[in-house]
Legacy VTK file of the C-alpha trace (Angstrom):
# vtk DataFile Version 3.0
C-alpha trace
ASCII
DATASET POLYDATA
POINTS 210 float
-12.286 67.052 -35.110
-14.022 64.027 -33.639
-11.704 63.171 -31.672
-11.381 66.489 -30.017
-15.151 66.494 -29.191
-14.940 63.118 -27.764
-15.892 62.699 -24.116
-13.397 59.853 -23.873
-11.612 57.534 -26.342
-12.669 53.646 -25.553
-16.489 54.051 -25.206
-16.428 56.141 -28.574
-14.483 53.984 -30.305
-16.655 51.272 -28.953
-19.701 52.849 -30.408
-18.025 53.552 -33.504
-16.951 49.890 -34.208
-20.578 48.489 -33.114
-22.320 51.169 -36.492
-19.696 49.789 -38.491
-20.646 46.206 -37.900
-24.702 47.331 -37.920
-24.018 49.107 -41.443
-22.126 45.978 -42.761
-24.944 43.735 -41.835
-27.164 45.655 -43.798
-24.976 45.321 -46.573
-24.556 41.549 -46.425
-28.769 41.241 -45.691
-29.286 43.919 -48.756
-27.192 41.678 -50.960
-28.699 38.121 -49.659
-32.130 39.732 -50.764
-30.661 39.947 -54.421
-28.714 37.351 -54.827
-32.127 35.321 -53.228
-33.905 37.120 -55.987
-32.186 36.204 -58.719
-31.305 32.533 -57.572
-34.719 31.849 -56.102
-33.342 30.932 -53.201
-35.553 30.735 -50.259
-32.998 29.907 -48.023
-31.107 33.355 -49.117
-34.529 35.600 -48.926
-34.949 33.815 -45.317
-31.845 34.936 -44.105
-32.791 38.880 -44.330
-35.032 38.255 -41.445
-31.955 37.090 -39.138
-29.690 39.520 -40.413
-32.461 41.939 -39.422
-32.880 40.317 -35.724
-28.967 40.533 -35.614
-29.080 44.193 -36.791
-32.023 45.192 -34.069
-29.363 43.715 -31.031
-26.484 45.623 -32.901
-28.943 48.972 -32.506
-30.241 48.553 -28.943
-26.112 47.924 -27.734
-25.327 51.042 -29.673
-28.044 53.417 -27.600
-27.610 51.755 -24.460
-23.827 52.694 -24.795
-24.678 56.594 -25.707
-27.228 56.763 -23.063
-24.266 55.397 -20.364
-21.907 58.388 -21.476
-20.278 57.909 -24.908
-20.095 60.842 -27.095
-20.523 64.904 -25.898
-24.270 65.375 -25.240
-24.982 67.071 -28.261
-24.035 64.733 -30.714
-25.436 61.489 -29.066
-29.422 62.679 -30.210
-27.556 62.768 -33.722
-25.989 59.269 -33.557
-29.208 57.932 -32.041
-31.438 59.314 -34.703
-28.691 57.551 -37.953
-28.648 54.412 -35.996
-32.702 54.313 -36.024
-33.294 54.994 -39.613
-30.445 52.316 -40.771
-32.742 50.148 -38.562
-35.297 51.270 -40.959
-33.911 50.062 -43.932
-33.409 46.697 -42.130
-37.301 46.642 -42.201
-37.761 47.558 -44.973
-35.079 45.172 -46.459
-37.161 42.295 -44.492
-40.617 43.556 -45.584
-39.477 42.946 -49.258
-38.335 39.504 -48.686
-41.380 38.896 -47.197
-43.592 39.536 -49.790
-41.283 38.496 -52.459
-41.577 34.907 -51.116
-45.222 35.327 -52.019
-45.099 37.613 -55.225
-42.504 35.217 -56.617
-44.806 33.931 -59.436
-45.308 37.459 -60.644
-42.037 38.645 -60.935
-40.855 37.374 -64.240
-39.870 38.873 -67.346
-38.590 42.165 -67.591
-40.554 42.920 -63.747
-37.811 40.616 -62.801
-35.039 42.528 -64.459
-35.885 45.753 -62.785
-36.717 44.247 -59.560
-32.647 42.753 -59.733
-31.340 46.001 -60.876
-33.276 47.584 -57.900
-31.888 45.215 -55.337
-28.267 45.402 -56.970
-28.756 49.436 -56.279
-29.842 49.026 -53.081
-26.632 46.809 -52.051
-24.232 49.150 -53.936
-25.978 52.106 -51.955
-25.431 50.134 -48.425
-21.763 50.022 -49.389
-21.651 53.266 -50.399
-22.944 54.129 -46.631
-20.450 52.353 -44.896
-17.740 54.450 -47.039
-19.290 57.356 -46.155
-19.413 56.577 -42.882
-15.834 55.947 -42.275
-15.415 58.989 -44.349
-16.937 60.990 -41.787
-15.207 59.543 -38.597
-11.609 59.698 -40.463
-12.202 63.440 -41.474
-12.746 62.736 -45.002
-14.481 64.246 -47.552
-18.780 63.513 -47.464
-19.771 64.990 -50.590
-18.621 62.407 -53.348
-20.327 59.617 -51.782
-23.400 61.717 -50.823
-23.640 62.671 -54.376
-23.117 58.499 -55.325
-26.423 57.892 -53.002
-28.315 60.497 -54.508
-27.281 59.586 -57.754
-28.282 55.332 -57.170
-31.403 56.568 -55.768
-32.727 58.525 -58.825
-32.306 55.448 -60.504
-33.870 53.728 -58.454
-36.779 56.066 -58.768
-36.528 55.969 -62.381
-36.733 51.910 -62.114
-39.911 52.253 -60.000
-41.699 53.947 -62.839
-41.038 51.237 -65.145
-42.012 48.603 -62.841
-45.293 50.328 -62.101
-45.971 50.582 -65.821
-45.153 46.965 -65.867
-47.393 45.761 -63.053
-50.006 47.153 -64.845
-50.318 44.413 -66.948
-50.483 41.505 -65.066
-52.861 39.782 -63.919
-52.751 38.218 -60.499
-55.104 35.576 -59.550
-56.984 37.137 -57.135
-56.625 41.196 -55.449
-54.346 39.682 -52.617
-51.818 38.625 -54.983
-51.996 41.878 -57.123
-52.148 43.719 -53.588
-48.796 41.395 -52.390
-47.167 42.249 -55.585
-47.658 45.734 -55.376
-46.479 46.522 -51.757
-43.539 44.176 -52.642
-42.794 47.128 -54.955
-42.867 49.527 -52.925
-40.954 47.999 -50.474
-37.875 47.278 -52.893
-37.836 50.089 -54.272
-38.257 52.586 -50.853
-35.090 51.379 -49.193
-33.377 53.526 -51.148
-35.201 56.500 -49.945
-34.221 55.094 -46.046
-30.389 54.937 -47.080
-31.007 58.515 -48.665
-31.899 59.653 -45.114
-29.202 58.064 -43.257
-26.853 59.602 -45.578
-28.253 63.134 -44.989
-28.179 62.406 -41.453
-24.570 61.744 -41.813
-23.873 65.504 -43.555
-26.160 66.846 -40.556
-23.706 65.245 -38.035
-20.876 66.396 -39.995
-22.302 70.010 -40.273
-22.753 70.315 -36.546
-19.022 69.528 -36.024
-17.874 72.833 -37.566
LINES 1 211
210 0 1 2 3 4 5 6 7 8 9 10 11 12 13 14 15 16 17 18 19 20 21 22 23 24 25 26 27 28 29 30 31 32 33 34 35 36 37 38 39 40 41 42 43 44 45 46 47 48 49 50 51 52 53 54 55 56 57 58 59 60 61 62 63 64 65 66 67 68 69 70 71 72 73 74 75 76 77 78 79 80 81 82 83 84 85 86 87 88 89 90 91 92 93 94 95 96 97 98 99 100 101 102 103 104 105 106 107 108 109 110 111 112 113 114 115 116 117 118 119 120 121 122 123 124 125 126 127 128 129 130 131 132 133 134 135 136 137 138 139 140 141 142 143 144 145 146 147 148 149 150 151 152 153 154 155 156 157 158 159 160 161 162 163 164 165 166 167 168 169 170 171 172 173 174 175 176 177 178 179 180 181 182 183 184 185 186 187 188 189 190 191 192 193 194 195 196 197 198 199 200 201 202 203 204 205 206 207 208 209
């Protein structure tokens, strides 16, 4: 079906090629952000921040070649709008390392257990977007790994409740910490909600196909 609607072939298949690479970048970034985590690994959690600055190039290529003519006019708004909020989660995916290299001290125990799971969620969802994805331009079938998203980001959700139980009981050293530690939290755990979106976004460009 895509292939009908195309306006050409090359700049299509350009475009395609350049959201595969931006959604397996996210991947790689969501999983250096765990595999920081649970290693400590400062040189790991630094790396989100130029796997984000490689992402944000990735993005602007990917407009500039739907503005110059790839894809029918009706479906570039649609493309436009996934490849923004994936650039979302590449903030937010930074943000957290950010103030995880700063809440570091506080996340022990079983704050640090969730906080892992979280971030091994996150990864499994980013991988679950890329197969959905090349679901969609291959003429598969969306709803299996729509309902896989959905299904890591209740968890997720689920996770967040415990941790905000847990954070309850520490005690940071001063309200900037506890602040830090809080918003690192929220961070973590709202990526999900970004990858959520994009997957939705994907059904809506499927939808509009039909």
């Amino acid at each position: 079906m895509f292939k009908k609607l195309f306006s050409g072939g090359n700049p299509e298949q350009a475009v395609i090629e350049k959201i595969r690479q931006h959604i397996g970048i996210l991947s790689t970034a969501a999983d250096a952000l765990r595999e920081g985590i649970e290693k400590n690994d400062p040189e790991l959690i630094a790396s989100v921040a130029d796997l984000e600055r490689e992402g944000d190039s990735i993005r602007r290529a990917v407009v500039s070649h739907v503005f110059e003519g790839a894809f029918l006019p009706f479906l570039r708004p649609f493309i436009c709008r996934f490849v923004e909020i994936v650039d979302q989660v590449f903030d937010d995916l930074e943000d957290a390392a950010v103030l995880y290299r700063h809440s570091e001290p506080y996340v022990t125990g079983e704050i640090r257990e969730n906080v892992l799971k979280v971030a091994a969620l996150n990864t499994h969802m980013c991988e679950m977007l890329l197969i959905a994805f090349d679901s969609l331009f291959s003429g598969g079938d969306l709803r299996e790994k729509s309902l896989a998203i959905r299904v890591y980001e209740k968890r997720i959700d689920e996770l967040k409740f415990d941790l905000l139980e847990q954070v309850r009981t520490v005690e940071p050293a001063t309200f900037w910490d506890g602040r830090t530690l809080a918003r690192f939290i929220d961070y973590i755990t709202q990526i999900s909600d970004a990858i959520e979106d994009a997957s939705d976004y994907l059904q809506i460009i499927n939808v509009s196909l039909r």
